[in-house]
MARNUDO-100379 format. One line per 10 residues: number of its first residue (from 1); their letters; for each residue x negated, y negated, z of N, C-alpha, C. Coordinates in Angstrom, 3 decimals, padded with zeros to 6 digits. Atoms other than C-alpha are relative to their C-alpha. Layout:
% MARNUDO-100379
NUM	A	X:Y:Z:X:Y:Z:X:Y:Z; ...
END
This chain:
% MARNUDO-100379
1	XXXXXXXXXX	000.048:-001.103:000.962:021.941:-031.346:-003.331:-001.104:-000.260:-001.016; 001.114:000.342:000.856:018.909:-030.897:-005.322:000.390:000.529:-001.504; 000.170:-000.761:001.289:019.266:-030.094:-009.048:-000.873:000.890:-000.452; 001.600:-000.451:000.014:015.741:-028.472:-009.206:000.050:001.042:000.123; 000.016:-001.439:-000.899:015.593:-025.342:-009.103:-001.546:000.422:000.375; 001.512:-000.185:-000.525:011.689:-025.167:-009.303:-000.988:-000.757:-001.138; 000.752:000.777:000.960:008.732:-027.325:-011.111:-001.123:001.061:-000.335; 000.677:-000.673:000.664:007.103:-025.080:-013.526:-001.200:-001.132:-001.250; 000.509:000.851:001.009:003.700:-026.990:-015.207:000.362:-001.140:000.205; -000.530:001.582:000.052:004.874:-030.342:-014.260:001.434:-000.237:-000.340
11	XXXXXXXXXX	-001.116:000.311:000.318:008.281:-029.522:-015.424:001.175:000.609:000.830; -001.574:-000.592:-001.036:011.330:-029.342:-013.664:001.316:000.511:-000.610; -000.993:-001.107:000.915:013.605:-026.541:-014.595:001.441:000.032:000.749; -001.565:000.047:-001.203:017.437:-027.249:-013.260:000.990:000.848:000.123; -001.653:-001.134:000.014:020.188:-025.223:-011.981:000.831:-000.168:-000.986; -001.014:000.225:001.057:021.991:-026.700:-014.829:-000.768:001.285:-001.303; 001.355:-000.999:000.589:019.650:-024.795:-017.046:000.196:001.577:-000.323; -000.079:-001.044:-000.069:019.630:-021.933:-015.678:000.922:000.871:000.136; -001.793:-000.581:000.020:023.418:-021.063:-015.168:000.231:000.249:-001.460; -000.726:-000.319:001.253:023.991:-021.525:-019.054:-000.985:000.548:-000.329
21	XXXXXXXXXX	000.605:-001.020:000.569:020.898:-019.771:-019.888:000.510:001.177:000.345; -000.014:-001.577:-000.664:021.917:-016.813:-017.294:001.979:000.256:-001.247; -001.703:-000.220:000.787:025.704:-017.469:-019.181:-000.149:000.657:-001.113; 000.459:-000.596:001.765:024.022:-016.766:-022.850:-000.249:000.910:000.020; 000.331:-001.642:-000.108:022.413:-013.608:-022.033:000.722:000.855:000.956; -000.966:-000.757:-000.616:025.263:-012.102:-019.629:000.929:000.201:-001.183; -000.798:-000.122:001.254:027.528:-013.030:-022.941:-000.561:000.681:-000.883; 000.669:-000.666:001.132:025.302:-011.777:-025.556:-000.354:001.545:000.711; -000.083:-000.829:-000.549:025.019:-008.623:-023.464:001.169:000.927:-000.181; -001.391:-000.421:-000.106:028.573:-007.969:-023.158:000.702:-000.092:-001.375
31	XXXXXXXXXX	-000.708:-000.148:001.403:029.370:-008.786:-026.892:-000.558:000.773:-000.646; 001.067:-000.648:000.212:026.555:-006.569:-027.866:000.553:000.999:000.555; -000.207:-001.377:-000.649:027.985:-003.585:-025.929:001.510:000.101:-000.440; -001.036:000.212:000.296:031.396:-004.514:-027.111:000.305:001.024:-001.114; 000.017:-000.157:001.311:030.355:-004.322:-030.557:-000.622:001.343:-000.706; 000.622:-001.616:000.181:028.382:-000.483:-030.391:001.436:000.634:000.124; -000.961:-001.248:000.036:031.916:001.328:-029.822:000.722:-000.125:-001.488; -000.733:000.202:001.304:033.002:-000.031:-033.148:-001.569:-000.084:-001.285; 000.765:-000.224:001.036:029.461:000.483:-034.937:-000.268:-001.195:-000.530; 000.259:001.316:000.973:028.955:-003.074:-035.659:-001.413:-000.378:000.164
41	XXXXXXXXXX	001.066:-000.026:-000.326:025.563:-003.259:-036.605:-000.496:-001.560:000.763; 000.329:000.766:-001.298:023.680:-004.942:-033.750:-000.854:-001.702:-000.450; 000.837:001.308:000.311:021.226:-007.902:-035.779:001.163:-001.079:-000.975; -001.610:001.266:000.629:024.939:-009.293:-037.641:000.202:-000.186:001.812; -000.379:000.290:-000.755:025.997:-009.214:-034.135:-000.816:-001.065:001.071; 000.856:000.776:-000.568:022.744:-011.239:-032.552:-000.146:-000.929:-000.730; -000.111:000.873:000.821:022.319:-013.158:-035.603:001.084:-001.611:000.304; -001.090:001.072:-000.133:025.496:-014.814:-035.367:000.535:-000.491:002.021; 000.002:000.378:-001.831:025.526:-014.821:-031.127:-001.047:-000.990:-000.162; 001.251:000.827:-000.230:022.289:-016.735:-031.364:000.174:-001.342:-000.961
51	XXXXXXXXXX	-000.477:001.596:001.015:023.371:-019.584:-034.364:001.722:-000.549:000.972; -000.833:000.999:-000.431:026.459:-019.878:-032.849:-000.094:-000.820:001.583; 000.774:000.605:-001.130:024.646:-020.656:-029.250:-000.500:-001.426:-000.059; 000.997:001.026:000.337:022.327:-022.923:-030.952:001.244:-001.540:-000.399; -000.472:000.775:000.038:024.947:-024.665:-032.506:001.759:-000.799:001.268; -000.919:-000.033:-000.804:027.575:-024.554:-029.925:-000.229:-001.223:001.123; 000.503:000.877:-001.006:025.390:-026.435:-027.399:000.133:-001.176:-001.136; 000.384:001.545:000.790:024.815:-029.361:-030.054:001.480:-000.208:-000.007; -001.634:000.463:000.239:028.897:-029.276:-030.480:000.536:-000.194:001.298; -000.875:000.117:-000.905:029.441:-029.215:-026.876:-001.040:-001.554:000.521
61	XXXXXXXXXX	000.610:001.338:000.068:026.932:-032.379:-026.699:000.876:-000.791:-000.721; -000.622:001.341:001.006:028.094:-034.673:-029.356:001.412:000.106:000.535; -001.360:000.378:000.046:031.792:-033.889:-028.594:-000.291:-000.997:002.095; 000.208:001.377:-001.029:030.761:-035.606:-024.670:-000.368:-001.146:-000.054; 000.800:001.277:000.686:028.544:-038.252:-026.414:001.387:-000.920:-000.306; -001.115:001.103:000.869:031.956:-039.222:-028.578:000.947:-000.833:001.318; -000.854:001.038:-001.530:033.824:-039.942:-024.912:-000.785:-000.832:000.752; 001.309:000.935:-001.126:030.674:-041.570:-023.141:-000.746:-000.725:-001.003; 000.775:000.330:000.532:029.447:-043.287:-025.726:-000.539:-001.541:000.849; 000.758:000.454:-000.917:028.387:-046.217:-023.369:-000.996:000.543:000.769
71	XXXXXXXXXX	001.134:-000.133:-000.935:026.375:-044.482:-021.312:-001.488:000.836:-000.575; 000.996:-000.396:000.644:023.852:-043.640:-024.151:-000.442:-001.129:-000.998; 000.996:001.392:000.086:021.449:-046.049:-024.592:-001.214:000.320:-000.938; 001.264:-000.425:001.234:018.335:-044.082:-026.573:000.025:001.301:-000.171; 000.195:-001.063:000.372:017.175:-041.196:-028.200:000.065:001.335:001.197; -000.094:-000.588:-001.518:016.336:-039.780:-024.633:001.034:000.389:000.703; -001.066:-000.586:-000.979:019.596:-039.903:-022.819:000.969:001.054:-000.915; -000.777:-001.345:000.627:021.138:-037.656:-025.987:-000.773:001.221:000.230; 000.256:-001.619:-000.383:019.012:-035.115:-025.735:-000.027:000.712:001.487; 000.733:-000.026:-001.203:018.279:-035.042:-022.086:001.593:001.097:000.604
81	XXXXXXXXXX	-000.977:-001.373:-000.262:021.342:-031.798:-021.528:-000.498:000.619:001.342; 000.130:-000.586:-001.424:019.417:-030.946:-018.441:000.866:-000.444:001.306; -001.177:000.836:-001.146:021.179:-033.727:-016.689:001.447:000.141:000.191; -001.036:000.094:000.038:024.293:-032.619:-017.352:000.766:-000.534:-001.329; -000.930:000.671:000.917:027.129:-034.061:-019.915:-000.006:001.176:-001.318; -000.540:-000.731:000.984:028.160:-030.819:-021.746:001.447:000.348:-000.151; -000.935:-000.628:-000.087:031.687:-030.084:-023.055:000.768:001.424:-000.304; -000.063:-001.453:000.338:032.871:-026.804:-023.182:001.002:000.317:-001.742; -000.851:-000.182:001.176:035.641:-027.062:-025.513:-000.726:-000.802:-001.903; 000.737:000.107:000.892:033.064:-029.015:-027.929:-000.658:001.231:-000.547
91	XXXXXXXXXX	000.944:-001.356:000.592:030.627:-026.070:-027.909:001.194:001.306:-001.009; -000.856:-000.754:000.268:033.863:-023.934:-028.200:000.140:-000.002:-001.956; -000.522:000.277:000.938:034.921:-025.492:-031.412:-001.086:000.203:-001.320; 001.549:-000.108:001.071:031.325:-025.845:-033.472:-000.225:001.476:000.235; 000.312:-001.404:-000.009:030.948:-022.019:-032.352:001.257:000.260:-000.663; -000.600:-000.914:000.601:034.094:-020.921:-033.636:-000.028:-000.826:-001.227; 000.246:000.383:001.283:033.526:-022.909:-037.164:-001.079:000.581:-000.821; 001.198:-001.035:000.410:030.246:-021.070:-037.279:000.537:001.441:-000.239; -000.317:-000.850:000.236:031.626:-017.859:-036.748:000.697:000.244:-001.032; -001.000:000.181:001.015:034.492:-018.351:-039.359:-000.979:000.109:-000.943
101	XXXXXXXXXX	000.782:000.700:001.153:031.710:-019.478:-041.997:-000.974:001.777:-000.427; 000.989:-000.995:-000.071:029.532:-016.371:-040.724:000.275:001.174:-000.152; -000.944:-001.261:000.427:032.298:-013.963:-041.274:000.613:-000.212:-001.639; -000.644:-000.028:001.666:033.842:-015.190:-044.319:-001.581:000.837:-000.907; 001.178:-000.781:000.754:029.753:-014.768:-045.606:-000.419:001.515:-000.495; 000.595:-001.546:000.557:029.159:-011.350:-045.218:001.797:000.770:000.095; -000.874:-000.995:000.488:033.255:-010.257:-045.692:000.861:000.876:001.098; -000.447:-000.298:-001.346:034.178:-009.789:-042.012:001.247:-000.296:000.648; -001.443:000.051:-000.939:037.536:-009.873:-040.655:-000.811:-000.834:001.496; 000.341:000.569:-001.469:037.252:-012.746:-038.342:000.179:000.287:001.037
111	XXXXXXXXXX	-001.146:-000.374:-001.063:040.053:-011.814:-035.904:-000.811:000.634:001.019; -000.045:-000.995:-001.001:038.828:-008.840:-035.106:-001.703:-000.220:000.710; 000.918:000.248:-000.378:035.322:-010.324:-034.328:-000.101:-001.060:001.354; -000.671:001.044:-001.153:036.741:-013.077:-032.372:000.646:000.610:001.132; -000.828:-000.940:-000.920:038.745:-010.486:-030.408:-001.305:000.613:000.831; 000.956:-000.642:-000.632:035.091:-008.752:-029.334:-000.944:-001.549:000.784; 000.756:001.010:-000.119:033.658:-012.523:-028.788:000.688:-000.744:001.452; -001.130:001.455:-000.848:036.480:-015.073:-026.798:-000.221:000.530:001.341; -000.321:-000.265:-001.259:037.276:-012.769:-023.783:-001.251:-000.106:000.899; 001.259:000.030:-000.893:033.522:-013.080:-022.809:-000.097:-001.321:000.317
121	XXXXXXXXXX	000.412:000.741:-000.391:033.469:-016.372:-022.595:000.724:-000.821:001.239; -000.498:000.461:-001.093:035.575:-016.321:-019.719:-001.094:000.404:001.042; 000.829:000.215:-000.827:032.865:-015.104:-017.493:-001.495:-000.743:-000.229; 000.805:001.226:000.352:030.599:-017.508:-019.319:000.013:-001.062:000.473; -000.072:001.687:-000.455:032.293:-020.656:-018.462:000.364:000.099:001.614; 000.604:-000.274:-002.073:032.741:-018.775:-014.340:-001.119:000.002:-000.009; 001.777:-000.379:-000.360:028.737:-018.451:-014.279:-000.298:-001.823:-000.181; 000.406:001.403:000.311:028.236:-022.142:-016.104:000.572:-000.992:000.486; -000.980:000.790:-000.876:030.814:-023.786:-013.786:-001.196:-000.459:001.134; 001.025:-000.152:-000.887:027.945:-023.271:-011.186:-001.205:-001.142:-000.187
131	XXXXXXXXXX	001.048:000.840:000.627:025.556:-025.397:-013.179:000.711:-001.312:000.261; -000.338:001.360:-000.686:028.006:-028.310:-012.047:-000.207:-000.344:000.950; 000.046:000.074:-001.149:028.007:-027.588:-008.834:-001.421:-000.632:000.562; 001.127:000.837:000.041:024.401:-028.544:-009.103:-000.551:-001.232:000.025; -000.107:001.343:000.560:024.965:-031.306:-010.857:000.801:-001.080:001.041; -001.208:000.965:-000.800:027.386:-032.791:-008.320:001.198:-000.360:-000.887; -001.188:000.646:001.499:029.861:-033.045:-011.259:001.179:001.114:000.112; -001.064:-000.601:000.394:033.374:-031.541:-012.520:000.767:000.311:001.750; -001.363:-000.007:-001.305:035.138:-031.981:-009.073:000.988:-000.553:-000.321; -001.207:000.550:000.165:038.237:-032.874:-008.250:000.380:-001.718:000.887
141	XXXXXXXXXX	-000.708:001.123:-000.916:039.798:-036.238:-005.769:-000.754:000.451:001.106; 000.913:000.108:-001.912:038.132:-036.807:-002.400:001.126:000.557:001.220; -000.395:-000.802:-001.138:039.210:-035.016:000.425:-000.714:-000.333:001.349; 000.374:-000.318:-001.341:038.016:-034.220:004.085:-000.707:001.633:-000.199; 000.995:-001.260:000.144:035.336:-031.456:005.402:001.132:000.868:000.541; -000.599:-001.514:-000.853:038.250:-029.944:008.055:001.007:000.489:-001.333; -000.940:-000.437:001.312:040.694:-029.505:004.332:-000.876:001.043:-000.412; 000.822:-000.847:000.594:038.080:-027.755:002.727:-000.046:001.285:001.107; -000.139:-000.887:-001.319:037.383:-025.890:006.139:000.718:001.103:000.017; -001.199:-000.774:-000.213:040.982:-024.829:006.470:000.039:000.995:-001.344
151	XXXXXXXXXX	000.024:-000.851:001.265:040.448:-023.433:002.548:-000.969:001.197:000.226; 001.046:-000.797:-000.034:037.801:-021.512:003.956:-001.404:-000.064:-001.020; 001.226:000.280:000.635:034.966:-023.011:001.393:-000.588:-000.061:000.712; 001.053:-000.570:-000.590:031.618:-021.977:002.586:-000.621:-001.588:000.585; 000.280:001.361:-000.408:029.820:-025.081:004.158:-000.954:-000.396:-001.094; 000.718:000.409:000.696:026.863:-025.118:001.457:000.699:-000.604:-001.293; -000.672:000.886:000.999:029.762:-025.904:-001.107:000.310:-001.428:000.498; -000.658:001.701:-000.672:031.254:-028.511:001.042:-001.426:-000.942:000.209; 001.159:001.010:-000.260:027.600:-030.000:001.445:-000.075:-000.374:-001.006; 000.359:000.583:001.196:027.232:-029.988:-001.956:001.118:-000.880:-000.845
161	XXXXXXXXXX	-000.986:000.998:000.607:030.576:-031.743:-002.490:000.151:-001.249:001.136; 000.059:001.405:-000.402:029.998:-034.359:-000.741:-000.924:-001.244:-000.475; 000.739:001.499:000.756:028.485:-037.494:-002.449:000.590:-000.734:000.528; -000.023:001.583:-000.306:027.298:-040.777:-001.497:000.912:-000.029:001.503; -001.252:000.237:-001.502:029.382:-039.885:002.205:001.106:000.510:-000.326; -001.279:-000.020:000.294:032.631:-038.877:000.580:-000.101:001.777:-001.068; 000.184:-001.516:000.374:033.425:-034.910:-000.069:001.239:000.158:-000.681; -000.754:-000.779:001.073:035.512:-033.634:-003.065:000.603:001.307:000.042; -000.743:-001.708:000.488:038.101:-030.730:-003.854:-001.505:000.499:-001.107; 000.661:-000.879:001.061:035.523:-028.308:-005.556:000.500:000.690:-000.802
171	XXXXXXXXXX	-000.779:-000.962:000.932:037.321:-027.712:-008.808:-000.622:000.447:-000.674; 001.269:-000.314:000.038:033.998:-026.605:-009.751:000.658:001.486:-000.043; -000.568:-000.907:-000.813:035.110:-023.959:-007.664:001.215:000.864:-000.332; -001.014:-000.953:000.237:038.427:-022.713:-008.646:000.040:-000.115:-001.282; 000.768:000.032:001.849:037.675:-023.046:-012.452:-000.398:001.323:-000.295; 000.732:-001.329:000.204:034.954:-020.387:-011.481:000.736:001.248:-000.156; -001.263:-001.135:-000.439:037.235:-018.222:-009.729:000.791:000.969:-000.773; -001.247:-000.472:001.151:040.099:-018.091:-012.226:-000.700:000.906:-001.063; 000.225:-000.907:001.424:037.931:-017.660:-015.125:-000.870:001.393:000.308; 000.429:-001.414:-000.059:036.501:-014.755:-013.748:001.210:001.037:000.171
181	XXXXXXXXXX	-001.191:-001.044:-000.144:039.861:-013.395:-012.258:000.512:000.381:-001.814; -000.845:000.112:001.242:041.474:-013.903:-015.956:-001.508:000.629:-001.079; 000.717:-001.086:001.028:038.405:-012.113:-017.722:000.048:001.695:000.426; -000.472:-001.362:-000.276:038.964:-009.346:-015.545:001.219:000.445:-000.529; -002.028:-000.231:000.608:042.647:-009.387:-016.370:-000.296:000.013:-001.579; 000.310:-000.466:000.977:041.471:-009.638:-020.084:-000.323:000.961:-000.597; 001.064:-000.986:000.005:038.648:-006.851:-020.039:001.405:001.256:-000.025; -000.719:-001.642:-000.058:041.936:-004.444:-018.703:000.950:000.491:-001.072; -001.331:-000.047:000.782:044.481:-005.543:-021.019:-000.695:000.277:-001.476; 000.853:-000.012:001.859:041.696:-005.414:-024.375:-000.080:001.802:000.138
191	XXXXXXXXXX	-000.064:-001.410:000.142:041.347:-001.481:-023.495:001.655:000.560:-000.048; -001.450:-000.626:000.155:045.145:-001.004:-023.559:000.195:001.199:-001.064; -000.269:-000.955:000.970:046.537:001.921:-025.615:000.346:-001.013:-001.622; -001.090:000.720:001.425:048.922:-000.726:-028.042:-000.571:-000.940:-000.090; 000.470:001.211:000.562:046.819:-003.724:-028.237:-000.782:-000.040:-001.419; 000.287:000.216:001.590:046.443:-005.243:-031.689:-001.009:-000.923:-000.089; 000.890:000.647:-000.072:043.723:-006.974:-032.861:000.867:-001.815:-000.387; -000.467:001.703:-000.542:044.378:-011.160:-032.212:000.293:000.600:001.184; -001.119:000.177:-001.305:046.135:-010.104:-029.071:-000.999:-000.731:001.326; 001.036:000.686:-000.818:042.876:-010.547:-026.780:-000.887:-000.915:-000.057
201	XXXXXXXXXX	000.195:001.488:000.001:041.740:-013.628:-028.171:001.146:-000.565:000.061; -001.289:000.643:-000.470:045.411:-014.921:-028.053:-000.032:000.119:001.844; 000.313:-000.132:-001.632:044.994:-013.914:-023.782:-000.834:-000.883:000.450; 001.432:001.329:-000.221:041.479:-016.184:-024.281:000.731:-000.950:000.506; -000.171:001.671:-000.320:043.110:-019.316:-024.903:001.665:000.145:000.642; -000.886:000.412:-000.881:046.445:-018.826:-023.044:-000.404:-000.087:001.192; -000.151:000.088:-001.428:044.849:-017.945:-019.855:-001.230:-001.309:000.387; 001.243:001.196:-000.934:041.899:-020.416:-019.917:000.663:-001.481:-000.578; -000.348:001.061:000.641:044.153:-022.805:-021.878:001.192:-000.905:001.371; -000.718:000.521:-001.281:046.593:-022.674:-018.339:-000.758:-000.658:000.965
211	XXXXXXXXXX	001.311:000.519:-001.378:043.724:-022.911:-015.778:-000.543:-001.079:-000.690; 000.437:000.924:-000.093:042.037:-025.675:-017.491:000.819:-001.043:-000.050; -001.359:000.664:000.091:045.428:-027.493:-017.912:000.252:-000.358:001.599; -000.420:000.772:-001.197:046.134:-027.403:-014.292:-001.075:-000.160:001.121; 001.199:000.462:-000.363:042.484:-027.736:-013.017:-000.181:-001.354:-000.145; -000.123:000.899:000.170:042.504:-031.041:-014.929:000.593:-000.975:001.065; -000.443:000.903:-000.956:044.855:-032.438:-012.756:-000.515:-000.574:000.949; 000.907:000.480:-000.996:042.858:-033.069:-010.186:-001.532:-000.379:-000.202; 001.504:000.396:000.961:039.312:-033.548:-012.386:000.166:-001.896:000.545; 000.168:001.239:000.238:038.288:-037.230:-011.690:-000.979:-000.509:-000.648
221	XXXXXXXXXX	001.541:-000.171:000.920:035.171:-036.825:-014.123:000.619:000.491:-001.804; -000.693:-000.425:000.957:037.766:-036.227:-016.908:-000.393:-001.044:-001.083; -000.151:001.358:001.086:037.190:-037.473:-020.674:001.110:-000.357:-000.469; -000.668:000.228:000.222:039.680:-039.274:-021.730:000.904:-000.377:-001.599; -000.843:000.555:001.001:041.963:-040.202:-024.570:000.867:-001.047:-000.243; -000.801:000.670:-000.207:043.595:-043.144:-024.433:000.374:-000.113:001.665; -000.426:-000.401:-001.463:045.465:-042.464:-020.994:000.309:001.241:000.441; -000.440:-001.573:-000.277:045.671:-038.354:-021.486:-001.573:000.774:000.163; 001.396:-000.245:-000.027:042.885:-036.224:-020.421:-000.301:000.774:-000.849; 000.103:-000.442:000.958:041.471:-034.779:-023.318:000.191:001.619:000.063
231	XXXXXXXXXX	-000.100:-001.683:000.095:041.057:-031.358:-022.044:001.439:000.448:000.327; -001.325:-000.267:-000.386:044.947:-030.958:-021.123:000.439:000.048:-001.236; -000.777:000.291:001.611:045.587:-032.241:-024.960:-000.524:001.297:-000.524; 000.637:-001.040:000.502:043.366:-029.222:-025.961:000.333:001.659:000.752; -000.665:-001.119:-000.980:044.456:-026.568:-023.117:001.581:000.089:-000.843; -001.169:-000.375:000.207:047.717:-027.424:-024.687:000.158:000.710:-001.644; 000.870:-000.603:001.199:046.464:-026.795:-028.294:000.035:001.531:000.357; 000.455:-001.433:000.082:045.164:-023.197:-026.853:000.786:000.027:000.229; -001.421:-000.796:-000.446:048.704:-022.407:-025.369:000.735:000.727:-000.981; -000.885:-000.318:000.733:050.662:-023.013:-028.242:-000.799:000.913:-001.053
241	XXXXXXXXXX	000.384:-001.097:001.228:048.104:-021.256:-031.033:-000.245:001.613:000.902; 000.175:-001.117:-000.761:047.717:-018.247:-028.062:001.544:000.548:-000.066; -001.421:-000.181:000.296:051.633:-018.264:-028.066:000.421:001.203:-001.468; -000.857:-000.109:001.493:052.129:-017.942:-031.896:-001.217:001.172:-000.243; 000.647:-001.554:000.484:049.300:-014.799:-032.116:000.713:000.597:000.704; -001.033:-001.241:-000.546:051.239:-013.217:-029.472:000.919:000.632:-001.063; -001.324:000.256:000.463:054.436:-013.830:-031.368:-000.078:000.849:-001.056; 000.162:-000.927:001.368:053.286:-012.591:-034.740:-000.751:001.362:-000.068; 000.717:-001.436:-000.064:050.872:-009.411:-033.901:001.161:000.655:000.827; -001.122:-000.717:-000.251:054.012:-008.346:-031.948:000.679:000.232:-000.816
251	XXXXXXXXXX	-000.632:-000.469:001.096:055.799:-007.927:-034.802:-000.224:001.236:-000.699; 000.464:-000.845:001.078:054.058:-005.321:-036.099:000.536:001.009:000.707; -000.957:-001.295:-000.166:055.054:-001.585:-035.636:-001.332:000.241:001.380; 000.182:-000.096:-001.379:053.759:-000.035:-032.664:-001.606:000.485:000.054; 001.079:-000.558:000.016:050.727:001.796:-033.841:-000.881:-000.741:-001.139; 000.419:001.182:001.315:049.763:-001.117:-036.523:-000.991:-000.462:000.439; 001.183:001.227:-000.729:046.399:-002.991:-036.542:-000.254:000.436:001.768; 000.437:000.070:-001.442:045.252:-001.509:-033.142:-001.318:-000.466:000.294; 001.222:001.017:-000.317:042.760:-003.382:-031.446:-001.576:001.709:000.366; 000.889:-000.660:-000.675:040.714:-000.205:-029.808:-000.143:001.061:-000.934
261	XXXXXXXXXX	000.753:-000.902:000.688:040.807:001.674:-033.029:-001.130:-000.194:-000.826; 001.659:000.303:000.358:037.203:002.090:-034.000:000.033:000.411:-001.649; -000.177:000.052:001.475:038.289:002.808:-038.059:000.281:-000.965:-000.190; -000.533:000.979:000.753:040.073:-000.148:-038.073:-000.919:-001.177:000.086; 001.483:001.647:000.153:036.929:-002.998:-038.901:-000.711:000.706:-001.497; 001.105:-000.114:001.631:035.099:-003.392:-042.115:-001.699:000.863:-000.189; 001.283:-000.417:000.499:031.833:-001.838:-043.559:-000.596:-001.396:000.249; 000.817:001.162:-000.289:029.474:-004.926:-042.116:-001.235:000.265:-001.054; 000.716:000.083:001.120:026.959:-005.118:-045.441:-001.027:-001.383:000.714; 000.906:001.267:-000.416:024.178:-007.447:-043.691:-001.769:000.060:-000.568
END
C-alpha cells in the first residue's frame, strides 16, 4: 500500500492529506448550507469553521503526542501529520473550546450552533477514516483473507490490510460505514417537526460515542490509559452527556425551543 498519492515539485502529497483536506471542505460545505436557512451570516460561519480547523488539527496532534510520547524524538516527528498520528477526539475537544469562546464573543447561543456543526462531523470522520486505510493504521486483530472474503470486503481493502504478511479486521472500515449510516440517521431526525435545539448534537455523541465504543474493541493501535482504552473512557463520556441533553430538552413542552425554527437563533452582530 502506497501512501502517496502523487509527488507534486519534489513533494509528496499523501492520501492521509487528502481525505482530511477533502473532510474540511465537504464539512465546511454542509455547515455553510446548514447555516443559510437560519440566516446566519456566512463570514461568522467560515470564520469560526476555519479557526476551529486550524486549531482542531493542533488539538487532535498534541492530544496523540501526550499517549506516544516515546516515539517523538525531534521537532520533525511532531509536526510531520502527514504520516499519520492524529486523534479525533483531541481535535474534537480544542474545536469545541474554540467554538464556545467564539460564541460566547460575539453573543451566540452555542447549542444551537453546535446543533448546525456536530452532526457533520459524522461524515467527516467516514471520509477521514480512509486516510488510515492509507496509512495502514486504525485496524482491528489479525485475521485471515477467506474471513474477510466471507465478509465480502473488496480485495484492494484486504490487500491493503495486510501488513508485513499478516491481514487485519478493517475497522478502518466499519467506523466508515457507521459514521456515515448514523449521519444519515442524524441529517433525518435534525429535520423532524419536534426536534429541539441540543437534541442533534445530543444524537452526535450518542451515536458516534456507541460505534467508537464498540469499534475499540477490536482496535489494536489503541491509546491507552493505564489498562483502558482511552477512546472507550471518552465514547463513554459522549453517552452519558448525549443521555442527559436528551433527558432535559425533553422536558420541555412540545412546541418549545424547536430546533428547525428559523426565529428561534440570535441577531449574529459580527
Amino acid at each position: 500500500m502506497n501512501p502517496v498519492a502523487f509527488v507534486f515539485a519534489g513533494i509528496e502529497v499523501r492520501w492521509y492529506s487528502l481525505f482530511i483536506l477533502a473532510a474540511v471542505l465537504i464539512g465546511i460545505f454542509l455547515i455553510e448550507n446548514e447555516s443559510k436557512r437560519f440566516n446566519i451570516r456566512q463570514d461568522f460561519i467560515f470564520n469560526m469553521m476555519f479557526w476551529a480547523f486550524i486549531l482542531g488539527l493542533v488539538g487532535a496532534r498534541l492530544y496523540y503526542i501526550i499517549f506516544n510520547l516515546s516515539e517523538y524524538k525531534s521537532f520533525m516527528d511532531v509536526i510531520a501529520v502527514w504520516n499519520g498520528g492524529l486523534a479525533i477526539h483531541g481535535g474534537l475537544l480544542m474545536g469545541l473550546i474554540f467554538i464556545l469562546f467564539y460564541c460566547k464573543k460575539y453573543k451566540v447561543r452555542t447549542m444551537r450552533i453546535l446543533d448546525i456543526v456536530a452532526p457533520v462531523m459524522l461524515i467527516c470522520q467516514a471520509i477521514g477514516r480512509w486516510g488510515n486505510f492509507f496509512n495502514q493504521e486504525a485496524h482491528g486483530a489479525a485475521t485471515s483473507v477467506a474471513t474477510l472474503q466471507r465478509l465480502h470486503i473488496p480485495d484492494f481493502i484486504i490487500n491493503g490490510m495486510t501488513i508485513d504478511g499478516v491481514t487485519y479486521m478493517p475497522s478502518f472500515l466499519f467506523e466508515s460505514i457507521l459514521c456515515l449510516i448514523a449521519f444519515i440517521v442524524v441529517l433525518v431526525a435534525r429535520r423532524g417537526k419536534y426536534i429541539k435545539v441540543g437534541q442533534p448534537t445530543a444524537l452526535y455523541l450518542l451515536s458516534y460515542g456507541l460505534i467508537r465504543f464498540f469499534i475499540e474493541i477490536s482496535r489494536t493501535d489503541s491509546l491507552m490509559l493505564g489498562g483502558f482504552k482511552m477512546a472507550q473512557i471518552v465514547s463513554v463520556i459522549f453517552i452519558i452527556i448525549g443521555v442527559s441533553i436528551l433527558a432535559y430538552t425533553s422536558r420541555k413542552s412540545k412546541f418549545e425551543d424547536l430546533y428547525n425554527d428559523v426565529n428561534n437563533i440570535e441577531d449574529i452582530r459580527f
